[in-house]
N, C-alpha and C positions, 0 to 999 in steps of 0.2 A: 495276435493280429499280424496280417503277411503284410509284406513289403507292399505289394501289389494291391492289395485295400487299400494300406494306409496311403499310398501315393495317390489310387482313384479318389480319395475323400478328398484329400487336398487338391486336386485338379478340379472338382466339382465344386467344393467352397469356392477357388477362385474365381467361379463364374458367378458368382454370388456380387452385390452392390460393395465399393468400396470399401475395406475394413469388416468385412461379414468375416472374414477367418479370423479377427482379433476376436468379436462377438460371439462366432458360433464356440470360440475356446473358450470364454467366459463363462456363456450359459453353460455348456455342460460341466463347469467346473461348480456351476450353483445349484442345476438340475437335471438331471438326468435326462439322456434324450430318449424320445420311444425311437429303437430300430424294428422293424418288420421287412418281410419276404414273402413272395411271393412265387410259388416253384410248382409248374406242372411237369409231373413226375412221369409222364409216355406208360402209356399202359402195356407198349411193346408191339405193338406190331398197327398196321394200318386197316381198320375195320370195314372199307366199303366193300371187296370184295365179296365180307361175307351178306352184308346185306343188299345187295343187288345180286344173290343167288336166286334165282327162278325154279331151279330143280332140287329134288333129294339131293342127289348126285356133286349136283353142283356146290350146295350148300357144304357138303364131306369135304371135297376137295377145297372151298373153300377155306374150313373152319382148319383144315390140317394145314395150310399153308401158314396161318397167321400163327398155330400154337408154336410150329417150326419158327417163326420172325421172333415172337415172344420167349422160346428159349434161347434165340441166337445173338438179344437183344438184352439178356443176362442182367437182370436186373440187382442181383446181388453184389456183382462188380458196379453195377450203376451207382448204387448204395454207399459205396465205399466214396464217390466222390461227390455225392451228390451229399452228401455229412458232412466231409469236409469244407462244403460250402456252407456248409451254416455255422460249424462250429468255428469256423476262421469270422462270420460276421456276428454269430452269437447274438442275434434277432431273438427280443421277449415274443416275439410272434409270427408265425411262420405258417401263411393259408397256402394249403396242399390241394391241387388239382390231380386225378386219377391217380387218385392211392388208392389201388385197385388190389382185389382179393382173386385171385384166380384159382379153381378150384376144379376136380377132377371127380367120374365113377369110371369104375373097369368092371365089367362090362360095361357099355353104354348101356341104357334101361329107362323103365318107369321110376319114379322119384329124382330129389334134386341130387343133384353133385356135392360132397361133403368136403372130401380128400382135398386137403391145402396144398397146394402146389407152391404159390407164393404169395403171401401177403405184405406187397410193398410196405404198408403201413408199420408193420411189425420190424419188418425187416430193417428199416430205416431208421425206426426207433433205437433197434438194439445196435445200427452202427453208430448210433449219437451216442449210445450210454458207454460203449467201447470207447469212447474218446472223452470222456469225462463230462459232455453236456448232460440236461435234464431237464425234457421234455414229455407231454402227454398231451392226447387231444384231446382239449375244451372239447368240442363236441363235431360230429360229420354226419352226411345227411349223405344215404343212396340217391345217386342221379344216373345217368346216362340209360343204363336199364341193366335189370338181374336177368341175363341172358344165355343159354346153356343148348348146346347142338354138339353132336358127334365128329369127330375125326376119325380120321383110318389110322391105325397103326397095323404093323405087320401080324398081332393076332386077333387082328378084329377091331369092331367101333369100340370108340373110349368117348363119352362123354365130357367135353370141357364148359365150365361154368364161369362166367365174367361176372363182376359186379364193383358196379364203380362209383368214389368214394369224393365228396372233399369235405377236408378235414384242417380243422383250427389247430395250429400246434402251439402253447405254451410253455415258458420257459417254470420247471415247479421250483429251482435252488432258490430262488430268492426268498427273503425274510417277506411275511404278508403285509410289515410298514412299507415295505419298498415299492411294492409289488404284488398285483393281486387280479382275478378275474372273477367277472361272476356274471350272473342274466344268463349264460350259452344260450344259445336257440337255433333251432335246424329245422327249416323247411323245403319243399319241396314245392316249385312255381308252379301255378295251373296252368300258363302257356306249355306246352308241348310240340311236338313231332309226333305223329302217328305214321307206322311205317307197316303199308298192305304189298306182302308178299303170297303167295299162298304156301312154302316152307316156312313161313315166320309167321303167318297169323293174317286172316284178312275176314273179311267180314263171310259168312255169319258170325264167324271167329273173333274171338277181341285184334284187334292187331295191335302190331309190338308197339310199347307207348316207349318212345326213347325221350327222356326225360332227365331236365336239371333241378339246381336246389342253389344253396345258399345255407350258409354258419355264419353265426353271429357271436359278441360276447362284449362286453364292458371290460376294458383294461384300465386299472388304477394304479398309475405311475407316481410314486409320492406324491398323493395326496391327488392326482388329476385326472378326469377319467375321460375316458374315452370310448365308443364305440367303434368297435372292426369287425370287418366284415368280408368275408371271403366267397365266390362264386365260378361257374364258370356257365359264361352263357352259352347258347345252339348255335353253333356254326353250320347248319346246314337248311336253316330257313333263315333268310333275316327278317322275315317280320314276326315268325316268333320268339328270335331272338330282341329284338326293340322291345314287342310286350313282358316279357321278363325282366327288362330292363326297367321297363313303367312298375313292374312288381316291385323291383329292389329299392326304387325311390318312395314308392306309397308305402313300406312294409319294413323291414332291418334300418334304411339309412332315414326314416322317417322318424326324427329323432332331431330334438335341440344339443344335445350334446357334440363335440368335437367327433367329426366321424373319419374312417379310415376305408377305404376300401380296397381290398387287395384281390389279381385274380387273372383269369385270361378270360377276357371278355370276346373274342373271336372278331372283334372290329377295329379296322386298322386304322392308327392314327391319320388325321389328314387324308386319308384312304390313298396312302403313301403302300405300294405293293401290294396294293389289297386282290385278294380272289373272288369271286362273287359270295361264298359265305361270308367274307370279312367286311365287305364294301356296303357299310352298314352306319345308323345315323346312334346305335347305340353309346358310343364315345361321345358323341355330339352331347348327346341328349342328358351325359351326367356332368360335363362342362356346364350345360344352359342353367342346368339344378345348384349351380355354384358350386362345382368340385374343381380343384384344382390337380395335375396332372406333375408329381415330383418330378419327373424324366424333364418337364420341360422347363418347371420353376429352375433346376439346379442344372441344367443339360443342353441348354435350346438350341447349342449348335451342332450336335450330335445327332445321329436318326436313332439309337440307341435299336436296334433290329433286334426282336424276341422268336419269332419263327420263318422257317422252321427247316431242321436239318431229316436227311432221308430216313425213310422208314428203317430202313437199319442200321442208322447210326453211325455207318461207315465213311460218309462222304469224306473226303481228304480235304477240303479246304470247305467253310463254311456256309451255310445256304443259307442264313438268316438276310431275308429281306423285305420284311414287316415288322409293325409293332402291334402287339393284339396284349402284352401282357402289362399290368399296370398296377403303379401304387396311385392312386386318388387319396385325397384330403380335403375337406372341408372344415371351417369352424375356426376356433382359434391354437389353428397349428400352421408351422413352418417349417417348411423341409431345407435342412441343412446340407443333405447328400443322396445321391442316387447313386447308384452305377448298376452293370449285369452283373452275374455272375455263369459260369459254366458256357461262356461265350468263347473264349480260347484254347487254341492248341493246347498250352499245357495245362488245360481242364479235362482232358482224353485220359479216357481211362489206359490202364497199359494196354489194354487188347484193341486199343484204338478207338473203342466207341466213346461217343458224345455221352455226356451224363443224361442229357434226353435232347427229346426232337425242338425242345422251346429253351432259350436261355429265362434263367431267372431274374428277379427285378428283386435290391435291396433299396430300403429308403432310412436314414436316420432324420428323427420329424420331433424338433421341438415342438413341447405344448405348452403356452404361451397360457 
């Protein structure tokens, strides 16, 4: 554990009722606390260009623009520190927003794209295991859309294929008395985006259904279980991001158990910096369902900003001036600590880039 944890905890306990840091040292001396994270992993480049393309033409130049941001945006060096943030908090659970598979054909052609270019998922896994963690996803469910369109390269179109992921990360080293998951369940919301271009699909044509989801699982922490739950809702409708949101309460967190929910909901607290995708009653609406919100139980004097730094991850001084990322709880749990993670300078990879465009959210949450 870094200096820089162990000091955030103890600054966040003190914000806690008198003598909460005498108690929260107790309890975890009796029970072990549940930690979780929270981490959207930047799929690498910024995708409206390609989908506000009108032409063939247009569409090439866009699609090679963004695979050029998504190599320059190196996600394998992102990996390196974006590990280091978990294995420094060492979270039994860790929901992953765009752990994204990007994937290649040469020539561009009929059939889908195979050639793995990068699968965050993979790749992040194998720098956890490099560092002695032990991890695997409960389970992840395709959202945004499995989307695949040409770029130019100098001997012609090449084919790039997206496909994007979130995914449950559990912790497997633990003994199963300690420690254990089960139920997983992965779906996919019937609220939508339908998106009518006539290069991407418009009617009589199906058009492109850009679409989210939701991972679920039961975590049983000696002897006490709990439900969590990982999402990332639509930032680019907010009223089909709201009915999404009416999904997650009717459907995963509909449930008597202790629940958790982890994730980027794309709605900004208090509608504190919010953009018209974020400026959204979805945060409201899982407060009203009796959730409580870690960042503010252990933080409330802090703005705690999760997005969002430039598309290429260059910016020199920080752009976070929202919160859209959150740990929620419900039931009979208590959060001990929050803080960000991947919020500061020396979280910069060496080549400069941010570990991604969103800082991460850690919560330690006794379960009571």
């Amino acid at each position: 554990m870094t200096r820089r944890w162990f000091t955030s905890v103890l600054c966040a306990l003190a914000l806690l009722a008198p003598g909460a840091l005498g108690a929260a040292s107790a309890a975890e001396g009796e029970r072990t606390p549940l930690r979780v994270m929270t981490r959207n992993l930047y799929l690498g480049a910024d995708l409206a260009p390609v989908l506000a393309a009108t032409s063939r033409q247009g569409l090439v130049d866009a699609v090679t623009a963004v695979w050029a941001n998504v190599q320059a945006t190196d996600f394998p060096e992102r990996a390196e520190a974006l590990a280091d943030e978990i294995a420094e908090s060492d979270p039994h659970l860790v929901g992953l927003q765009e752990a994204v598979l990007w994937r290649s054909q040469t020539p561009a052609g009929p059939g889908s794209a195979t050639h793995v270019e990068y699968d965050f998922l993979q790749i992040l896994l194998d720098e956890l295991s490099a560092r002695g963690k032990h991890y695997a996803a409960v389970a992840s469910v395709t959202v945004g859309s499995d989307f695949e369109a040409p770029r130019s390269t100098p001997s012609g179109l090449q084919d790039i294929r997206l496909t994007d992921r979130d995914v449950l990360l559990a912790r497997t080293d633990l003994p199963a008395r300690n420690f254990s998951v089960a139920n997983a369940q992965a779906a996919r919301f019937q609220n939508h985006v339908p998106i009518c271009r006539p290069v991407l699909g418009c009617p009589p044509n199906p058009p492109l259904r850009v679409e989210r989801g939701w991972v679920a699982a039961d975590a049983t922490l000696r002897g006490r279980t709990t439900r969590v739950v990982t999402t990332h809702l639509e930032p680019a409708a907010p009223a089909v991001q709201e009915a999404q949101t009416d999904e997650l309460l009717a459907g995963p967190l509909n449930t008597t158990l202790p629940t958790v929910l982890l994730g980027d909901l794309n709605s900004a607290a208090g509608g504190v910096g919010a953009t018209p995708g974020t400026n959204t009653q979805s945060y409201n609406h899982l407060l009203a369902a009796g959730f409580t919100d870690a960042w503010t139980a252990t933080r409330p004097r802090t703005p705690g900003f999760t997005c969002c730094q430039a598309p290429d991850l260059r910016n020199p001084t920080s752009n976070l001036t929202q919160r859209i990322d959150y740990v929620l709880f419900r039931g009979k749990v208590t959060a001990l600590a929050t803080n960000r993670v991947g919020d500061a300078q020396a979280d910069r990879t060496p080549s400069g880039l941010w570990p991604s465009d969103h800082a991460g959210v850690r919560s330690v949450l006794q379960l009571r």
